[in-house]
N, C-alpha and C positions, 0 to 999 in steps of 0.2 A: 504494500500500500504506500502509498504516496506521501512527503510529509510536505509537502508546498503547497502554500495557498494558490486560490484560483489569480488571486492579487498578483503574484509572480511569475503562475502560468500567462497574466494576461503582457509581463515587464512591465508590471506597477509596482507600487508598495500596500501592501494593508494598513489600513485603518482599523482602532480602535469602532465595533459597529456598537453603534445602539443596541441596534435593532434584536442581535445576537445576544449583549447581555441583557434585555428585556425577556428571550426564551428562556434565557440561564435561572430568569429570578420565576418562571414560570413552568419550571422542572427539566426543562428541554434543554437539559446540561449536555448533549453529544448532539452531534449531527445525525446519527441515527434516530435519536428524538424528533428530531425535524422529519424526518424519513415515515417513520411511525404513524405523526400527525398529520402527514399527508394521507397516509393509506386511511386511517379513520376516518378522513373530510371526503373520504370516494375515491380514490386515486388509488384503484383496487389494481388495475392495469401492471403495476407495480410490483404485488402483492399476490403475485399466480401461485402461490402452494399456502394461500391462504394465512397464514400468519408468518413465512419466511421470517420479517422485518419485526416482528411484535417477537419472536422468542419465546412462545408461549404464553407471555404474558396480556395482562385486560391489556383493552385499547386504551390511548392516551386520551385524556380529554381536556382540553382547553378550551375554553369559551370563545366563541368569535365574534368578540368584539373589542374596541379599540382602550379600552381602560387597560390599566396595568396587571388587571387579573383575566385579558384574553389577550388571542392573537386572531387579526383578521386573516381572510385568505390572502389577499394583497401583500399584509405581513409576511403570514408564512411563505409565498411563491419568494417575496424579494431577501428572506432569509437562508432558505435555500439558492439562489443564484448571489449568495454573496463573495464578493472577490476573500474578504477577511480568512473566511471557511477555508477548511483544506479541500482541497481542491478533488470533483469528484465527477464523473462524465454520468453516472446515475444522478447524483443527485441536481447535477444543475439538467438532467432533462426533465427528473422531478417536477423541478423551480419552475420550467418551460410550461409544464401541464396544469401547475396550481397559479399560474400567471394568466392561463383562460379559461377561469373557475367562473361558472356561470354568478352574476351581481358583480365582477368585479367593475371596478371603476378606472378607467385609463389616467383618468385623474391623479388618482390616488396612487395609483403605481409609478406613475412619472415621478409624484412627488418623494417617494420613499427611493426611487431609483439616487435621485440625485442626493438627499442623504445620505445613502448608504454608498454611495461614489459607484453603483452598479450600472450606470447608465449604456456604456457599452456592450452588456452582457445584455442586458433588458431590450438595447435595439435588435441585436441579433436574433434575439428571440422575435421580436417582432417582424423582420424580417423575414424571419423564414415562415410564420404564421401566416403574415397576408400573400406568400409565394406559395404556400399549402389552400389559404382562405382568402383568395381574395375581395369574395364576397361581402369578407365580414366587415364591418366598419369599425370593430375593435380595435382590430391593427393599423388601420390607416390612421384614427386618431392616437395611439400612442404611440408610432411614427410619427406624429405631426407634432409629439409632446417632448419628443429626445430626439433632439439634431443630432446627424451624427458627429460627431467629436473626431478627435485628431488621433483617440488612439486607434490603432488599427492592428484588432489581436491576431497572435501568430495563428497560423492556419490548424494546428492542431489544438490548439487553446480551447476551446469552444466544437461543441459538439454539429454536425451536418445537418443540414435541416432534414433528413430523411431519418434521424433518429428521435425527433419529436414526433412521430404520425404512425399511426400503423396502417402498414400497405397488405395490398394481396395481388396478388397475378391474376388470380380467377375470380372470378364473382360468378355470379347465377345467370347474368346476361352472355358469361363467356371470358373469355382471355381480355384480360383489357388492368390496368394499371388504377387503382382504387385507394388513393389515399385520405384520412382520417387524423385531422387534428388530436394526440390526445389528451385530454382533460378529465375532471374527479366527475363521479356521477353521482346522484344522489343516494346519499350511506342506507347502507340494506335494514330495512326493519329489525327492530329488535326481538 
């Protein structure tokens, strides 16, 4: 495993994140916390042998909302694709998927982007979102909310946009190329 930040993989420095000790005071002392908390909010995709990521253990449960005793999704995606973090090609596809959590706000993401100094990470993600979606008008505005910058990360830094989406060859109409933004679904009944 790896001991460099994404901040390094990207030829930056880390920062001190908030954002990170705010999961810290909210039990989400590892990165795999983050991980965990993603699979609980529906980002089962993740989570194919059904609790790999939990270890047996209950699901995490943090509140989602923005007081100091939750984390929003916003939160958690931009905690997960933090440069700070050690650096992880899971977890920032993770970040990718809990970054078009349905309610999130482009807003709200931009704003935390730049906070948290992840703004290049957070374009790339958008970029490959509206190159997967162009449809969607999520990405166009949070494209429109994070100019791109002047860093421009090394080519293996950052994951292919073909690693956020699940594809298939075949579908039911036949051979043909079928890609799928992924994102958290709504958590299974209790």
């Amino acid at each position: 495993m790896e001991s460099v930040t994404l901040a390094e993989r990207l030829g930056t420095t880390a920062h001190l994140s908030a954002l990170l000790m705010k999961a810290r005071r909210l039990g989400l002392t590892t990165p795999v916390d983050l991980e965990r908390l993603a699979v609980s909010r529906g980002l089962r995709y993740y989570d194919s042998h059904g609790d790999s990521l939990n270890g047996g253990k209950s699901p995490l449960i943090v509140p989602e909302n923005e007081t100091d005793r939750g984390l929003t999704n916003e939160e958690l995606a931009i905690a997960l694709l933090s440069p700070s973090a050690l650096y992880s090609q899971q977890r920032l596809r993770m970040g990718a998927a809990m970054l078009a959590a349905e309610g999130n706000r482009p807003e709200s993401i931009a704003s935390l982007a730049r906070r948290e100094r992840c703004e290049t990470v957070v374009r790339h993600v958008a970029s490959c979102g509206h190159e997967v979606e162009p449809e969607n008008p999520f990405w166009d505005k949070l494209l429109e909310l994070i100019p791109s910058g002047h860093l421009v990360p090394l080519p293996d830094a950052l994951p292919h946009p073909t690693r956020f989406v699940a594809m298939t060859g075949i579908t039911r109409n036949g051979v043909g190329n079928l890609k799928q933004w992924i994102r958290p679904r709504a958590p299974l009944p209790s």
